[in-house]
C-alpha positions as CSV (number, residue, x, y, z in Angstrom):
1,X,-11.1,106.6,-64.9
2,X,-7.4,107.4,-65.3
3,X,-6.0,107.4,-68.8
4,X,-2.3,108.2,-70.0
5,X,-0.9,109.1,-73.2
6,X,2.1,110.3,-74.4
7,X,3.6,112.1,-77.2
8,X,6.6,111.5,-79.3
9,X,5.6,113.6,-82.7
10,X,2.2,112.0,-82.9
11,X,-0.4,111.3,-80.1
12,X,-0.2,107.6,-79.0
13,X,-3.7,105.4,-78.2
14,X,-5.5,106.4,-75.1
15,X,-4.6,103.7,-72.6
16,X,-7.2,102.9,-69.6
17,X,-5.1,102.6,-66.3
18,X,-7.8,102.8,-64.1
19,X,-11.4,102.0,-64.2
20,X,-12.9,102.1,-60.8
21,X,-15.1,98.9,-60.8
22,X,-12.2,97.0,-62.9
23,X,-9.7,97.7,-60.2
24,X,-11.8,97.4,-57.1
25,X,-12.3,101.0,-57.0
26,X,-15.7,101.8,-56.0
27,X,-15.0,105.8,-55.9
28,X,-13.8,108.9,-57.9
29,X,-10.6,108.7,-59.4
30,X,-8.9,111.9,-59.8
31,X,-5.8,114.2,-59.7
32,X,-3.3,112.3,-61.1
33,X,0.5,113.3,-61.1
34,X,2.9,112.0,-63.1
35,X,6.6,111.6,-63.7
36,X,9.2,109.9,-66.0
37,X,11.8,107.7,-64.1
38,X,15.1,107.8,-65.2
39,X,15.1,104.7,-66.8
40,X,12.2,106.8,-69.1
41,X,9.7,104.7,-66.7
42,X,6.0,106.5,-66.3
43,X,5.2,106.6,-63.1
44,X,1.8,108.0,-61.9
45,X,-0.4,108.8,-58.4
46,X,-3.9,109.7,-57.8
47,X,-6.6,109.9,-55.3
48,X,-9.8,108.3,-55.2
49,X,-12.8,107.9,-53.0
50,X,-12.9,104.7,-52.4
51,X,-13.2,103.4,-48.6
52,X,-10.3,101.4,-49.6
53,X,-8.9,101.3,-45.9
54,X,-11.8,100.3,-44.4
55,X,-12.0,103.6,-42.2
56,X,-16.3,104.2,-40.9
57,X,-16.4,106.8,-43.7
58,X,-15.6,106.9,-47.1
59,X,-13.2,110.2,-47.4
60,X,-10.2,109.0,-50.1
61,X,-7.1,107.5,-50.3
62,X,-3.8,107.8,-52.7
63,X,-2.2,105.4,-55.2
64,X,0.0,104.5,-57.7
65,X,0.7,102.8,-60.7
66,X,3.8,102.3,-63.2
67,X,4.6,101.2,-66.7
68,X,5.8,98.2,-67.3
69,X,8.3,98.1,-70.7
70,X,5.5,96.1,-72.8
71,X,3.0,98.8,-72.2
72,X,1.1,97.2,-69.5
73,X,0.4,99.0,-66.2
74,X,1.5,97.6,-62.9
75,X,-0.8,96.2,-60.1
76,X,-2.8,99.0,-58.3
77,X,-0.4,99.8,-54.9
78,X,-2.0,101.7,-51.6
79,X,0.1,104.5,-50.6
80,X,-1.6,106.4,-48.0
81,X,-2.1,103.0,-46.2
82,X,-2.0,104.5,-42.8
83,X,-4.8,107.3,-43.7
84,X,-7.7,107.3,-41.8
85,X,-9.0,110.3,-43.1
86,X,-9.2,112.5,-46.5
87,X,-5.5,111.5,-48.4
88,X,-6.0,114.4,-51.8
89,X,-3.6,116.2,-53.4
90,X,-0.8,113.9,-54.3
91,X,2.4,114.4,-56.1
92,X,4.9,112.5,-57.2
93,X,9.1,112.8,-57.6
94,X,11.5,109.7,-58.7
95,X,15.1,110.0,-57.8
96,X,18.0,109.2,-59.9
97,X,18.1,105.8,-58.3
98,X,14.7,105.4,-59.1
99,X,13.1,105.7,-55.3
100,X,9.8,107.3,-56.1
101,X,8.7,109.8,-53.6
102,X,4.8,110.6,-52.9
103,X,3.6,113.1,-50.9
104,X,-0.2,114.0,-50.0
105,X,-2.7,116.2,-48.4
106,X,-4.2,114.1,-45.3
107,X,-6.9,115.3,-42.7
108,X,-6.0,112.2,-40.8
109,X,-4.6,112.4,-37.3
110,X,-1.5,109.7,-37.7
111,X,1.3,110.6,-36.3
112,X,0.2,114.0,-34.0
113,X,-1.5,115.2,-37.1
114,X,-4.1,118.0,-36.1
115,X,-6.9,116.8,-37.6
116,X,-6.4,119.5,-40.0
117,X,-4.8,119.3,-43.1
118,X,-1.1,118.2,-43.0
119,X,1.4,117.4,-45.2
120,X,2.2,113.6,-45.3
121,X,5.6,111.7,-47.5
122,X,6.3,108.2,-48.2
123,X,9.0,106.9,-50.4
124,X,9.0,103.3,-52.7
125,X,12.4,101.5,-53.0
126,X,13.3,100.0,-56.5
127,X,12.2,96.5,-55.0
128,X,8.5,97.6,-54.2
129,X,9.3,98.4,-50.5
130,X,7.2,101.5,-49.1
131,X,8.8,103.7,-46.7
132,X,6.3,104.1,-43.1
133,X,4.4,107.6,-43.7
134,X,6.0,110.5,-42.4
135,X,4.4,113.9,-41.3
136,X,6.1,116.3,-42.6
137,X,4.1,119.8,-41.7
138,X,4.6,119.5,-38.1
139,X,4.2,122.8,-36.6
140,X,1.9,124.3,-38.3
141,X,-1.3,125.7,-36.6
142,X,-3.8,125.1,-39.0
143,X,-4.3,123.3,-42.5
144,X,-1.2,122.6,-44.9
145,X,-2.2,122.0,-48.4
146,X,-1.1,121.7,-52.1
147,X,2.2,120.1,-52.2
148,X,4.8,120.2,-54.7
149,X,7.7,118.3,-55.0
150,X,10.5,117.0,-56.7
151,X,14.0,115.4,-56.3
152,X,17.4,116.8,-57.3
153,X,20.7,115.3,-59.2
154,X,22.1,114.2,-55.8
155,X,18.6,112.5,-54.4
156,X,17.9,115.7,-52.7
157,X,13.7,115.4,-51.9
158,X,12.6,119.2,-51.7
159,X,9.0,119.9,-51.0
160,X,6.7,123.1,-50.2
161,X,3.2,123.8,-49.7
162,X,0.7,125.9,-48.2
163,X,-0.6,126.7,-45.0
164,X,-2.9,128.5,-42.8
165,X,-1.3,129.9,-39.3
166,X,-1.5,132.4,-36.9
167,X,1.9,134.2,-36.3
168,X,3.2,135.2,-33.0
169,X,-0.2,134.0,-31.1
170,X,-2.0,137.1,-33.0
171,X,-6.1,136.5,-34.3
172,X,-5.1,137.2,-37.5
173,X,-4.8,134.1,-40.1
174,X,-2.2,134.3,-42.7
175,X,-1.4,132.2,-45.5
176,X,2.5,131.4,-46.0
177,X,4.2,129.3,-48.2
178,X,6.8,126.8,-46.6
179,X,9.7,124.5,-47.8
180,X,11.4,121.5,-46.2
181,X,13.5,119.4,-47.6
182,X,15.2,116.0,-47.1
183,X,18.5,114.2,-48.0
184,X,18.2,110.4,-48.8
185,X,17.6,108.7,-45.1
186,X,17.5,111.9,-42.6
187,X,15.1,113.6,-41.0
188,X,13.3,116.3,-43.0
189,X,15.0,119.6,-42.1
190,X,12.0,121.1,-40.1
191,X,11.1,123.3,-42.5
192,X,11.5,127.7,-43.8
Protein backbone atom coordinates (compact mmCIF):
# COMPACT_ATOMS: atom_id res chain seq x y z
CA UNK A 1 0.00 0.00 0.00
CA UNK A 2 0.77 3.70 -0.45
CA UNK A 3 -0.20 5.97 2.33
CA UNK A 4 0.26 9.90 2.65
CA UNK A 5 0.23 12.23 5.41
CA UNK A 6 1.06 15.54 6.04
CA UNK A 7 2.00 17.86 8.65
CA UNK A 8 0.84 21.27 9.55
CA UNK A 9 1.75 21.38 13.53
CA UNK A 10 0.14 18.04 14.24
CA UNK A 11 0.20 14.76 12.17
CA UNK A 12 -2.96 14.37 10.06
CA UNK A 13 -4.89 10.71 9.69
CA UNK A 14 -3.04 8.19 7.67
CA UNK A 15 -4.87 8.20 4.36
CA UNK A 16 -4.79 4.84 2.09
CA UNK A 17 -4.00 5.87 -1.57
CA UNK A 18 -3.28 2.63 -2.82
CA UNK A 19 -4.10 -0.83 -1.92
CA UNK A 20 -3.03 -3.12 -4.54
CA UNK A 21 -6.19 -5.49 -4.89
CA UNK A 22 -8.57 -2.22 -4.37
CA UNK A 23 -7.01 -0.56 -7.29
CA UNK A 24 -6.43 -3.41 -9.60
CA UNK A 25 -2.96 -3.77 -8.51
CA UNK A 26 -1.92 -7.20 -8.18
CA UNK A 27 1.92 -6.32 -7.35
CA UNK A 28 4.22 -4.39 -4.90
CA UNK A 29 3.75 -0.91 -4.54
CA UNK A 30 6.71 1.04 -3.67
CA UNK A 31 9.02 4.10 -4.01
CA UNK A 32 6.83 6.70 -4.00
CA UNK A 33 7.84 10.44 -4.76
CA UNK A 34 6.08 13.19 -3.98
CA UNK A 35 5.67 16.95 -4.66
CA UNK A 36 3.41 19.90 -3.76
CA UNK A 37 1.91 21.76 -6.91
CA UNK A 38 1.82 25.24 -6.82
CA UNK A 39 -1.64 25.46 -6.26
CA UNK A 40 -0.42 23.51 -2.78
CA UNK A 41 -1.77 20.29 -4.79
CA UNK A 42 -0.03 16.77 -3.59
CA UNK A 43 1.03 15.12 -6.31
CA UNK A 44 2.64 11.57 -5.93
CA UNK A 45 4.39 8.51 -8.29
CA UNK A 46 5.31 5.07 -7.60
CA UNK A 47 6.17 1.77 -9.05
CA UNK A 48 4.59 -1.43 -8.74
CA UNK A 49 4.80 -4.92 -9.95
CA UNK A 50 1.96 -5.37 -11.40
CA UNK A 51 1.82 -6.80 -15.23
CA UNK A 52 -0.29 -3.89 -15.70
CA UNK A 53 0.78 -3.54 -19.46
CA UNK A 54 0.22 -6.82 -20.32
CA UNK A 55 4.00 -7.45 -21.31
CA UNK A 56 4.86 -11.83 -21.10
CA UNK A 57 6.48 -10.97 -17.78
CA UNK A 58 5.58 -9.33 -14.83
CA UNK A 59 8.71 -6.66 -14.25
CA UNK A 60 6.83 -3.10 -13.04
CA UNK A 61 5.36 -0.22 -14.14
CA UNK A 62 5.08 3.61 -12.82
CA UNK A 63 2.02 5.67 -11.74
CA UNK A 64 0.51 8.51 -10.30
CA UNK A 65 -2.02 9.92 -8.30
CA UNK A 66 -3.14 13.46 -7.07
CA UNK A 67 -5.26 15.15 -4.40
CA UNK A 68 -8.18 16.33 -5.13
CA UNK A 69 -9.27 19.63 -2.77
CA UNK A 70 -11.87 17.42 -0.61
CA UNK A 71 -9.21 15.05 0.40
CA UNK A 72 -9.98 12.37 -2.06
CA UNK A 73 -7.33 10.84 -4.34
CA UNK A 74 -7.57 10.94 -8.06
CA UNK A 75 -8.13 7.83 -10.38
CA UNK A 76 -5.03 5.59 -10.60
CA UNK A 77 -3.13 6.99 -14.10
CA UNK A 78 -0.35 4.69 -16.09
CA UNK A 79 2.68 6.64 -16.82
CA UNK A 80 5.15 4.39 -18.14
CA UNK A 81 2.44 3.16 -20.64
CA UNK A 82 4.98 2.42 -23.32
CA UNK A 83 7.27 0.12 -20.88
CA UNK A 84 7.76 -3.22 -21.84
CA UNK A 85 10.22 -3.90 -19.37
CA UNK A 86 11.27 -2.99 -15.52
CA UNK A 87 9.87 1.05 -15.20
CA UNK A 88 11.55 1.64 -11.08
CA UNK A 89 12.84 4.55 -9.77
CA UNK A 90 10.48 7.34 -10.46
CA UNK A 91 10.49 10.95 -9.59
CA UNK A 92 8.41 13.52 -9.83
CA UNK A 93 8.70 17.72 -10.54
CA UNK A 94 5.48 20.12 -11.16
CA UNK A 95 6.09 23.34 -12.91
CA UNK A 96 4.77 26.67 -12.02
CA UNK A 97 2.07 26.10 -14.57
CA UNK A 98 1.30 23.04 -13.00
CA UNK A 99 2.73 20.46 -15.94
CA UNK A 100 3.91 17.56 -13.79
CA UNK A 101 7.03 16.02 -15.02
CA UNK A 102 7.87 12.13 -14.25
CA UNK A 103 10.82 10.59 -15.07
CA UNK A 104 11.91 6.71 -14.42
CA UNK A 105 14.37 4.05 -14.61
CA UNK A 106 13.33 1.56 -17.58
CA UNK A 107 15.14 -1.69 -18.86
CA UNK A 108 12.78 -1.53 -21.79
CA UNK A 109 14.04 -1.13 -25.27
CA UNK A 110 11.47 1.78 -26.54
CA UNK A 111 12.78 4.10 -28.36
CA UNK A 112 16.72 2.62 -29.20
CA UNK A 113 16.92 1.93 -25.53
CA UNK A 114 19.84 -0.67 -24.88
CA UNK A 115 18.07 -2.96 -23.07
CA UNK A 116 19.97 -1.71 -20.21
CA UNK A 117 18.90 0.73 -17.88
CA UNK A 118 18.00 4.14 -19.35
CA UNK A 119 16.59 7.15 -18.28
CA UNK A 120 13.00 7.65 -19.53
CA UNK A 121 10.64 11.47 -19.13
CA UNK A 122 7.04 12.07 -19.69
CA UNK A 123 5.24 15.21 -18.84
CA UNK A 124 1.12 15.62 -17.85
CA UNK A 125 -0.60 18.84 -19.02
CA UNK A 126 -3.04 20.57 -16.55
CA UNK A 127 -6.01 18.94 -18.69
CA UNK A 128 -4.74 15.23 -17.99
CA UNK A 129 -2.92 14.97 -21.38
CA UNK A 130 0.46 12.81 -21.14
CA UNK A 131 3.29 13.76 -23.10
CA UNK A 132 4.70 10.46 -25.55
CA UNK A 133 7.79 8.96 -23.44
CA UNK A 134 11.01 10.39 -24.17
CA UNK A 135 14.57 8.68 -23.72
CA UNK A 136 16.51 10.87 -22.31
CA UNK A 137 20.01 8.90 -21.57
CA UNK A 138 20.80 8.32 -25.06
CA UNK A 139 24.39 7.74 -25.34
CA UNK A 140 25.27 6.09 -22.68
CA UNK A 141 27.04 2.68 -22.95
CA UNK A 142 25.72 0.91 -20.22
CA UNK A 143 22.88 1.25 -17.37
CA UNK A 144 21.62 4.83 -16.25
CA UNK A 145 19.92 4.91 -12.96
CA UNK A 146 18.53 6.96 -10.08
CA UNK A 147 17.09 10.00 -11.38
CA UNK A 148 16.51 13.21 -9.81
CA UNK A 149 14.66 15.98 -10.95
CA UNK A 150 13.05 19.04 -10.53
CA UNK A 151 11.72 22.14 -12.37
CA UNK A 152 12.78 25.77 -11.99
CA UNK A 153 10.91 29.36 -11.65
CA UNK A 154 10.95 29.71 -15.51
CA UNK A 155 9.57 25.92 -16.27
CA UNK A 156 13.16 24.89 -16.68
CA UNK A 157 13.01 20.70 -16.28
CA UNK A 158 16.65 19.77 -14.97
CA UNK A 159 17.42 16.16 -14.45
CA UNK A 160 20.69 13.96 -13.51
CA UNK A 161 21.37 10.50 -12.82
CA UNK A 162 23.83 7.78 -12.81
CA UNK A 163 25.48 5.72 -15.11
CA UNK A 164 27.78 3.03 -15.99
CA UNK A 165 30.25 3.65 -19.21
CA UNK A 166 33.31 2.93 -20.55
CA UNK A 167 35.31 6.13 -21.54
CA UNK A 168 37.34 6.57 -24.69
CA UNK A 169 36.66 2.65 -25.75
CA UNK A 170 38.99 1.73 -22.63
CA UNK A 171 37.97 -1.92 -20.46
CA UNK A 172 37.62 -0.05 -17.54
CA UNK A 173 33.88 0.78 -16.22
CA UNK A 174 33.36 4.05 -14.50
CA UNK A 175 30.50 5.44 -12.85
CA UNK A 176 29.75 9.30 -13.68
CA UNK A 177 27.14 11.35 -12.79
CA UNK A 178 25.29 13.28 -15.75
CA UNK A 179 22.77 16.26 -16.18
CA UNK A 180 20.46 17.27 -18.98
CA UNK A 181 18.12 19.52 -18.99
CA UNK A 182 15.10 20.77 -20.87
CA UNK A 183 13.18 24.05 -21.57
CA UNK A 184 9.32 23.77 -21.91
CA UNK A 185 8.74 22.08 -25.56
CA UNK A 186 12.57 21.44 -26.86
CA UNK A 187 14.61 18.90 -27.12
CA UNK A 188 16.51 17.89 -23.99
CA UNK A 189 20.01 19.47 -24.31
CA UNK A 190 21.91 16.10 -24.84
CA UNK A 191 23.28 16.01 -21.76
CA UNK A 192 27.14 17.01 -19.41
Amino acid sequence: SIVYRSFNGTWSPLEVIVTNYSSGLSGYSRQPDIIIGPDDTPHIVFWDSTDWTGESETYGDVFYKYRYPNGTWSPLELVSSESSRAATDPVIAVAPDGTVHVAWQDASTYGGSSGFTNIFYKNRTTTGTWSTTELVSIGNLRQAEAPSMVVDSEGTVHLTWFAYTYPNGTNSEYSIIIYDYKNASKPWSGGE
